[in-house]
N, C-alpha and C positions, 0 to 999 in steps of 0.2 A: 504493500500500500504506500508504503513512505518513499519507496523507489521509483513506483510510479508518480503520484506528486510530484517528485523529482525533478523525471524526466518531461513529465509536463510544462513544470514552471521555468527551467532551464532551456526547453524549445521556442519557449512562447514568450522568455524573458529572458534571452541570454545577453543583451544590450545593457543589461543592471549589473552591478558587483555584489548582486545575490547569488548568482546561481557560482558555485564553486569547482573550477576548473581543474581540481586535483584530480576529483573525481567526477564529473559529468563532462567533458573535453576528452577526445581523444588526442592518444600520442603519436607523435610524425618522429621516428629516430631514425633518420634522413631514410632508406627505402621500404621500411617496418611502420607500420603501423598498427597499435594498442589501444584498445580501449575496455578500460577495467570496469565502465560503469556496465556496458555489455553485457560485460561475464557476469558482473550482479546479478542482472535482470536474467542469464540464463542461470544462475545457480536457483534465486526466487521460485522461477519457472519449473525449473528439479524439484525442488521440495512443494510445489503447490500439486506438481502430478505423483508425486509419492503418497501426497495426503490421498488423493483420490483410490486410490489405491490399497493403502498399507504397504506398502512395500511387499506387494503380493498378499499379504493375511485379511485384507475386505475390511478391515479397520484398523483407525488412528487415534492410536491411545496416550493419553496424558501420563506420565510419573516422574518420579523425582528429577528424570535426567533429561526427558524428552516434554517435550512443550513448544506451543509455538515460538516464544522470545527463545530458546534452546537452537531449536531449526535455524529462525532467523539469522542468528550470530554462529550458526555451522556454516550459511552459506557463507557467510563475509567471509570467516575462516578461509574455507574453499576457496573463495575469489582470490584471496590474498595468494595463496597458495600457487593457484594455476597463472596467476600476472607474472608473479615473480619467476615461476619457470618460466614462462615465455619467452621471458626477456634474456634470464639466464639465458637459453637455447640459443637466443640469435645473437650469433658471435659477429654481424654487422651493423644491429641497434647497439651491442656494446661498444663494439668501436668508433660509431659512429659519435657517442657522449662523451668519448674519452680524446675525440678531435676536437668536439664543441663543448666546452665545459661551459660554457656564458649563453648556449642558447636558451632560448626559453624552453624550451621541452626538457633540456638537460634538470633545468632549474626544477620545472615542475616535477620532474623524476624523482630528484633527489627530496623534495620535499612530499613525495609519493615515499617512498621509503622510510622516511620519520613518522610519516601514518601507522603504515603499515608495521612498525615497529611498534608504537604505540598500541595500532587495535591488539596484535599479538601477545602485548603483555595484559590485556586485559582481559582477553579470551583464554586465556592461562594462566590465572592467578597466583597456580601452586606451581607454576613452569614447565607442568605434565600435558602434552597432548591429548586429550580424552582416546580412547583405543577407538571409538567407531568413527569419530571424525578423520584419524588419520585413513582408515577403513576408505570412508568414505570418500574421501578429496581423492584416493589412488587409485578410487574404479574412475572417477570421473578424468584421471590423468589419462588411465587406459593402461596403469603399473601395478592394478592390483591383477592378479592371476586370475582370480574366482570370477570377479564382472558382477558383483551382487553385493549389494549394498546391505550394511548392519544397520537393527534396527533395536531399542532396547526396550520397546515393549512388554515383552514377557522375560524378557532376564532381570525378575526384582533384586537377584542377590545381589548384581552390579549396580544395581539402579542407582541407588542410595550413591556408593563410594564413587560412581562415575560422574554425580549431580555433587559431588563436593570439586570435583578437579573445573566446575565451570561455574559455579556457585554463583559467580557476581552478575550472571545470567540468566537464573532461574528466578527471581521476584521480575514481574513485566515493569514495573514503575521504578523500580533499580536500575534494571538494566537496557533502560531507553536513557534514564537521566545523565546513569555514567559513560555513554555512548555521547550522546549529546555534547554533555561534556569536553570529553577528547574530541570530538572533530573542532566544536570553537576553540581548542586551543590550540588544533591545529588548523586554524585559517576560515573555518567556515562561520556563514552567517545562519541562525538558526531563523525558520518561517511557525512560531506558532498558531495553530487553529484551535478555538475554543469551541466544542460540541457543547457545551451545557447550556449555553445561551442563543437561540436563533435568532437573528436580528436588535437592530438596536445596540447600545452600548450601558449598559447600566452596572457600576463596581459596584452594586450589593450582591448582583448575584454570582456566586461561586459553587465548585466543581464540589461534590460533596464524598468524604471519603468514603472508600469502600467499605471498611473494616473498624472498629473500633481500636483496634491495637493498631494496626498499622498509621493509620493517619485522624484518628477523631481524637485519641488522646493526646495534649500538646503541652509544651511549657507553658506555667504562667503569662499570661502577655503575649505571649508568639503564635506563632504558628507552627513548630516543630515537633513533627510529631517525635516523643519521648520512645517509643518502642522498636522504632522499626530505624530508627536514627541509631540509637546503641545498637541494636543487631548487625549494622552495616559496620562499625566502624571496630566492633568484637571479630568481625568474621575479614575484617578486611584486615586485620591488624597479623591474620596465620599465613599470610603471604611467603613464600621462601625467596630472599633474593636472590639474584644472579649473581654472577662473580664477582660483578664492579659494586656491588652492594658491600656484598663481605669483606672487599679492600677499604673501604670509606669507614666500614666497621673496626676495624683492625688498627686504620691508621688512626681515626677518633681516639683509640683506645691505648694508643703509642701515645700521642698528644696529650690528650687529661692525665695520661700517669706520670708521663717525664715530670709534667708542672705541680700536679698534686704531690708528688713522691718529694719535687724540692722544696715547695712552701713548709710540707708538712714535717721533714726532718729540719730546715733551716727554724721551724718554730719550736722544734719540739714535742712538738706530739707523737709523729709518727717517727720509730726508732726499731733498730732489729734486735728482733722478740720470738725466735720462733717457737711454736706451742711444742714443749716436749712429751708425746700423747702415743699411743698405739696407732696402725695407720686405719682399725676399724672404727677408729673413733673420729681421726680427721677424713674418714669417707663418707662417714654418718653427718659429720655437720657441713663437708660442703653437699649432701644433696638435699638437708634441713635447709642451708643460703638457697639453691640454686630454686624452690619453691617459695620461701620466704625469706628474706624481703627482695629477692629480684624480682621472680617471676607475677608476685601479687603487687607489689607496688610500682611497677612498670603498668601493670593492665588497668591498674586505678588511676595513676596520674599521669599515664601518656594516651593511654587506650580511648579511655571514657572521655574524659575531658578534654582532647583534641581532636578536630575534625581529621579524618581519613586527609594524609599527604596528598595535593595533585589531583582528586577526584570528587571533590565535594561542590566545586565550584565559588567557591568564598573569593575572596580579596585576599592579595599573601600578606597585607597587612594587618587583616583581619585575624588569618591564620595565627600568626604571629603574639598579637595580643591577646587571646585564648592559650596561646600555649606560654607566655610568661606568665598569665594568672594560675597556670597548673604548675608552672617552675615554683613561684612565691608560694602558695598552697604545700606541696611535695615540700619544701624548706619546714614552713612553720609546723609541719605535722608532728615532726621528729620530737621539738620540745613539748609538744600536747605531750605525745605518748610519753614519754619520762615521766611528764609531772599527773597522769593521770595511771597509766596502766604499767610503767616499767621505772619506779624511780630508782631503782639501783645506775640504772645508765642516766641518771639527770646533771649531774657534773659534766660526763662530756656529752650530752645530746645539747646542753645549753652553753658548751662553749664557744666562743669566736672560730677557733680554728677548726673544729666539728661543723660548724655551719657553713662557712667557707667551700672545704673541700666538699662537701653536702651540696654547696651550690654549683660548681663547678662539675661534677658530677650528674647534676641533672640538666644542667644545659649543653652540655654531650650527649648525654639520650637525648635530650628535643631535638637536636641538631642532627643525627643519626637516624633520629625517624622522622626527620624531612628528608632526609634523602633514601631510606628504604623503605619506608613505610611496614616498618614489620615486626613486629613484637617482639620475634626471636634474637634480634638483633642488642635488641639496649636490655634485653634481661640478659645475655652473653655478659657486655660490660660492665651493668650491674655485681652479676653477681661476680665475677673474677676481681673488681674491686672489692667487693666486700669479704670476699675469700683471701686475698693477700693480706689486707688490711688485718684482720682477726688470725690468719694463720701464721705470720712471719711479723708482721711491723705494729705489734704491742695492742691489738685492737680487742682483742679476751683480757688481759690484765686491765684495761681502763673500762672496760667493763665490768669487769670483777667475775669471771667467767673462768680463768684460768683452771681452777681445780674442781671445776664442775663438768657436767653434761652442759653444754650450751643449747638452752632454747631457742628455738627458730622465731619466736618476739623479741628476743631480747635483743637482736639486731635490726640493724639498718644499710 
């Protein structure tokens, strides 16, 4: 439906700087000629005769993995997929780009491939191909052997685990918004049509939610809805990054210790201490850290309280001043808890230098999940700081931990 719109409003208005040339304009790569919006319309075309069908079985079933927003964003998959080969194959559109680096086509290519990168990391959240989409895109390449499309209708046991590898596709009003999303940041202009209102112009009337949890419950004063806004940003938070993720991580993680490790010996606090313990006891309390307080105080003060990195559509400034009310927050939690639930650690949870490296510490995770957006990543350098700190540089003595069991509260 949104394809054809598309091509409608792009035929009948390609004179405007609406209609977007990335993808509605074909490619001239001097004797090659591309056009991906095409293959949309034939991928669209595949999956509307598949419904008719079932893919042979006489019916199209719904489940956790297959849906129409499911289909939809398999074909783009596919699109992406059969472009890029094409192009790969023609070893005279390649060289043709690689003569004209300044044409426009070349230009629009390469900004065809930062798409195309982007849809792909969002059609892949956990960086796993789904098994029937690649299935599928290699009968339509004409590499798969069989010639026979998968369908997961009656396979429930996969359903489930194959509807989590595309997750951020399976709610329809998720997974239009975060689309949306990425193409205006990548260059397009969006065309909204309001169906709840026919004719006229009148701001009282509005689109009414579907569901009580997902959009009728809302913050105070807002309009956001409180349920399906954390669900998004819980489940977007299990993302695994790519390589270049894990280096940003690693290198954050170089950088806050060189500077914490000098402030904190040059003041005095931190000093080498290491815990002289059995090794079943320092395995028991770093995977006491690696739950508590990494992996729970990272999902409370990065997870909940900041918007999803990159895909929420906010203002980076906006962004920004959300996630230093959660830095400030994450800070002052530390002396609540001493003076409320842990005062054995209240001397240093209220020291200067404890707050410090406290702060430093968590403006490294914010900074680290603006650029991975991923949970797994700032509870890594969570907990490894808090593992050193307490197992080698005196952080069980200033807690007074040393010849106990350390509890998993009694850190931070």
């Amino acid at each position: 439906m949104i394809a054809v719109q598309n091509e409608y409003f792009c035929e009948n208005y390609s004179h405007t700087e609406n209609c977007w040339d990335t993808i509605a304009d074909d490619y001239q790569l001097g004797k090659v000629r591309f056009s991906p919006f095409k293959e949309l319309l034939t991928e669209l075309s595949l999956v509307s005769a598949r419904y008719r069908i079932g893919d042979g079985s006489g019916s199209a079933l719904i489940s956790a993995a297959t849906s129409c927003v499911q289909d939809s964003n398999q074909a783009l998959y596919n699109t992406l997929r059969r472009f890029q080969q094409s192009v790969e194959n023609s070893a005279s559109a390649i060289a043709w780009m690689r003569a004209n680096p300044n044409a426009p086509d070349t230009k629009r290519f390469q900004r065809l491939l930062r798409l195309s990168r982007d849809l792909y990391n969002e059609l892949t959240p956990l960086g796993v191909v789904r098994w029937d989409w690649n299935n599928n895109a290699n009968v339509v390449l004409g590499t798969q052997p069989t010639g026979e499309f998968v369908s997961l209708s009656q396979l429930t046991i996969r359903n489930i685990l194959t509807g989590l590898l595309t997750w951020r596709t399976a709610l329809p009003r998720q997974g239009h918004d975060e689309i949306a999303i990425l193409y205006l940041k990548n260059g397009a202009s969006l065309w909204f049509l309001r169906s709840n209102q026919l004719g006229g112009a009148d701001p009282s009337i509005y689109p009414i939610a579907p569901t009580l949890a997902m959009g009728a419950y809302t913050l105070p004063f807002t309009n956001v809805p409180v349920f399906s806004v954390i669900l998004t940003r819980i489940f977007g938070s299990f993302r695994i990054p790519y390589l270049v993720g894990w280096l940003w991580t690693w290198l954050g993680m170089a950088i806050f210790g060189a500077i914490a490790v000098g402030l904190g010996i040059r003041s005095g606090f931190l000093y080498w201490r290491p815990w002289q313990a059995a090794w079943h006891r320092k395995l028991l309390l770093a995977l006491k850290l690696l739950f508590f307080p990494a992996l729970v105080e990272e999902f409370v003060f990065r997870v909940l309280l900041i918007p999803e990195p990159g895909r929420t559509g906010i203002a980076e400034s906006t962004w920004w001043v959300m996630a230093l009310i959660s830095l400030v927050l994450f800070i002052i939690y530390h002396p609540i808890n001493a003076r409320f639930f842990y005062q054995r650690a209240k001397l240093t949870f209220f020291s200067p230098d404890f707050l410090t490296l406290c702060t430093l510490l968590g403006l490294t995770c914010t900074i680290i999940y603006r650029v991975t957006g991923s949970l797994w990543t700032i509870t890594l350098i969570h907990w490894v700081t808090v593992l050193v700190w307490l197992l080698f540089l005196g952080g069980l003595q200033r807690l007074n931990l040393e010849q106990t069991t350390p509890a998993s509260r009694a850190v931070s």
